[in-house]
SEZA-976471 format. One record per residue (C-alpha): x, z, y. Coordinates in steps of 0.001 Angstrom, whole numbers, plus 500000, padded with zeros to 6 digits. Layout:
<marmis>
XZY...
</marmis>
This chain:
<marmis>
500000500000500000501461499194503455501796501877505757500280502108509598503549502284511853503138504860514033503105504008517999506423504368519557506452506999521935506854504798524726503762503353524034501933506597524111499069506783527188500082510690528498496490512907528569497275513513532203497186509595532579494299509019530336492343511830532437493166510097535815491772506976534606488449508232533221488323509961536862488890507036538858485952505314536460483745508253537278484076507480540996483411504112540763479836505320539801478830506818543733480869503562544780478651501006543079475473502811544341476458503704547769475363499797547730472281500205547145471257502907549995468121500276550706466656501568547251467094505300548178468252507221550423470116509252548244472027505968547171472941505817550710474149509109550724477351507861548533477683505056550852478751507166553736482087508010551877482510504379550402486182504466552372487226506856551221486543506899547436486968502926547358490671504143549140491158506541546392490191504414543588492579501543545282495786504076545428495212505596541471494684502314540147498079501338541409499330504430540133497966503733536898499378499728536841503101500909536243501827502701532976500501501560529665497204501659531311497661498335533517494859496011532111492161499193533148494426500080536188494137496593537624490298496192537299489837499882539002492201498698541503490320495605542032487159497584542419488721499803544579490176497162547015487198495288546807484693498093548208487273499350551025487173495446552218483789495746553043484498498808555588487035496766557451485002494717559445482543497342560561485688499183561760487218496295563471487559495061567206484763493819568912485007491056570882484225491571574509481636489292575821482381487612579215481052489462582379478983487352585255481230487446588358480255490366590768478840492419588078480239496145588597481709498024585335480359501286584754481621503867581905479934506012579692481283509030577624479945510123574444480771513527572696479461516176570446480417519118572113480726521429569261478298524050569726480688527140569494483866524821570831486713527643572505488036525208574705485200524191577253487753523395579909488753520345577935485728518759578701486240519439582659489526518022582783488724514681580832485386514131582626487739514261585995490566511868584706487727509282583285485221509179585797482339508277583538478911507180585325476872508478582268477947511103579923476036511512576494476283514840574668475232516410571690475267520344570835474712521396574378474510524934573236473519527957575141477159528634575969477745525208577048475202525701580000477447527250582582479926524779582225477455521786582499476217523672585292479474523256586773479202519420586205476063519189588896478020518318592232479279515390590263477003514653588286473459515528589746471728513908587387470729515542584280467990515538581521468571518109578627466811518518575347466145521201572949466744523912575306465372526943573316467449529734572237470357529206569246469352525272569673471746522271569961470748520840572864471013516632573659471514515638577059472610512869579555474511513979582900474174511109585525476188510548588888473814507508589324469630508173589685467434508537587020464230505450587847461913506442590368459495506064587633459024506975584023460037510515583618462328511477581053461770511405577413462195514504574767461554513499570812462038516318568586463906519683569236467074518719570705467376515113568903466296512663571131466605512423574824465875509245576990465941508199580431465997505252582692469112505376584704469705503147587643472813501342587857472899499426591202468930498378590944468835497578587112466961500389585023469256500769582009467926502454578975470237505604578157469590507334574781471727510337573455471273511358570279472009514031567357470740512949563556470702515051560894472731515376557816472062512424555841470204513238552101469350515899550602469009516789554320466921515845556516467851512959557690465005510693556897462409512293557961464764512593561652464240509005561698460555508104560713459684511274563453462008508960565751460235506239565045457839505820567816460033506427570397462355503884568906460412501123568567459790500460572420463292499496572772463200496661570971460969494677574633461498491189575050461976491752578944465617492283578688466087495590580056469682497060578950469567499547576155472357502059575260471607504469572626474698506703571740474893509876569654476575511437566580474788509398564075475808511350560812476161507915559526478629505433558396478354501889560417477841500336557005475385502752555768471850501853555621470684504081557764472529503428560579471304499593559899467569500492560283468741502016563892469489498406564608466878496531562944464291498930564934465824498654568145467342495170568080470694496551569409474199496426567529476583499096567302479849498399568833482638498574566500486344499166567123486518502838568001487414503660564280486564507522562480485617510206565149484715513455563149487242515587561031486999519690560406488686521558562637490590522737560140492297519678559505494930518664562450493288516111565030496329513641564102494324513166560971491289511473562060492328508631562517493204508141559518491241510370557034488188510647559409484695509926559063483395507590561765480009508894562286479745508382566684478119505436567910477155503592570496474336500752569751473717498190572840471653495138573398472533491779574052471643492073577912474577494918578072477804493500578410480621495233576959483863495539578548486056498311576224485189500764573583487969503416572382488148506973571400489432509541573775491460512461572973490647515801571594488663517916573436488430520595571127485314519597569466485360517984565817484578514929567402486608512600569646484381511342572435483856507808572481484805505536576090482816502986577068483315500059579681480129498429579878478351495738582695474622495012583347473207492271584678471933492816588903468727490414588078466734491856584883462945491819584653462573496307586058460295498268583730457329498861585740454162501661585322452242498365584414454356497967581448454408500952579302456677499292576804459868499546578622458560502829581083459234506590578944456058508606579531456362512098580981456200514188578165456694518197577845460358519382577626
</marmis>
């Protein structure tokens, strides 16, 4: 009888390597259905990490192709590369459209605050050195009130949301007028505010916004609650819309999508991740960070620049805008409730 030989030693796949493998397979489950977020939302939970396990998937697989393991290292590789593709574009450049002659820029600046942030003064300092027109925030806490307050002879402006106690509060701070008409809008307990801001006789649009943890949280129902006072944006009279917040969302998530579909804008991409722990030094996220702060627009805004600022001690970096409107746009009018907030209770 002829005898098995027995596998040179060489040959041998390690337990440690075998176990690494049958990891990076395991991932590629939450990959495949972070696809499908349409289906579910809970699919499109995965999705929001899609970077990063498609990243980590891409880096073992490599790993794995200088061991006996190649043939299944190069297909998890493949996989791996393959997802993390489709998170480049949403991340990259846009391209800035031309601007009419005579057509002033404005800025806008959008940041979580951090509700319990220790270094307030940060936001003083960078509000100075930019100079934004319109400033979007999220987690205006109670604590955060004095220094806002401090804001006011600059910024006179202001409509805040979700002001009861141990709230987050939304809010948009204004050195140019709110519209003589149309008060501003409140949806939800500090995740929604809305007001018509009036940049050199156009009525622009302005949105800041705070969503919710995406599923199990609450996240959905956040957006079908939102959905009425989305809707409206989407006029055919060409009035500039700006909606800016911390999303919670990935640009490529399906969530983030029906945002756009609802209020025919697009998000502008090339900012790159803005949200990392605290924990984690600020150097990192960049590169390991989520990027979960956006700003959608319309096609009758015309963007100029989009980047992230520095740290300003929140877990967010604030996002800088450079943005143009046109000087002739059909005005939102009292007769024409579909581009005019109603006063509502605050």
């Amino acid at each position: 009888m002829s005898r098995e030989k027995p596998t040179p030693a060489s040959k041998r796949t390690s337990p440690l390597l075998f176990a690494l493998l049958i990891f990076l397979v395991l991932l590629s489950v939450p990959l495949v259905l972070g696809f499908f977020g349409r289906v579910h939302p809970a699919l499109d939970s995965f999705a929001h990490f899609r970077a990063h396990i498609a990243a980590i998937m891409a880096l073992g697989g490599i790993f794995l192709l200088f061991t006996s393991l190649r043939r299944e290292a190069a297909m998890v590789t493949l996989l791996g590369l393959s997802a993390f593709s489709t998170t480049v574009n949403w991340a990259g450049s846009s391209q800035p459209a031309t601007a009419q002659d005579g057509n002033v820029t404005y800025r806008l600046m959008q940041i979580n605050l951090l509700q319990n942030n220790d270094d307030p003064k940060a936001l003083l300092q960078a509000v100075a050195r930019y100079k934004p027109d319109i400033i979007t925030y999220q987690e205006g806490s109670e604590q955060w009130q004095a220094w806002l307050k401090i804001l006011e002879g600059n910024y006179p402006y202001r409509h805040q949301c979700g002001t009861l106690p141990k709230r987050w509060g939304v809010g948009i701070l204004s050195r140019r007028p709110f519209a003589d008409f149309g008060s501003p809008v409140c949806t939800g307990d500090g995740v929604l505010a809305t007001a018509l801001v009036n940049l050199g006789g156009t009525n622009v649009l302005v949105s800041s916004l705070h969503q919710s943890w995406p599923w199990p949280f609450k996240q959905v129902q956040q957006f079908e609650m939102l959905r009425p006072a989305l809707e409206p944006m989407a006029n055919p009279h060409g009035i500039p819309v700006i909606i800016a917040g911390d999303f919670n969302a990935a640009p490529w998530s399906y969530n983030l999508r029906q945002y756009e579909m609802l209020t025919e804008t697009k998000r502008i991409a090339g900012a790159g991740a803005t949200w990392l722990t605290t924990r984690l030094p600020d150097s990192l996220r960049h590169w390991i960070g989520l990027p979960i702060d956006h700003i959608l627009i319309n096609e009758t805004v015309t963007l100029h620049n989009i980047r992230t600022g520095e740290s300003l001690g929140s877990d967010h970096f604030p996002l800088l805008l450079e943005f143009s409107v046109p000087t002739s746009v059909s005005e939102p009018t009292e007769d024409n409730p579909q581009t005019a907030p109603e006063a509502v209770s605050i």
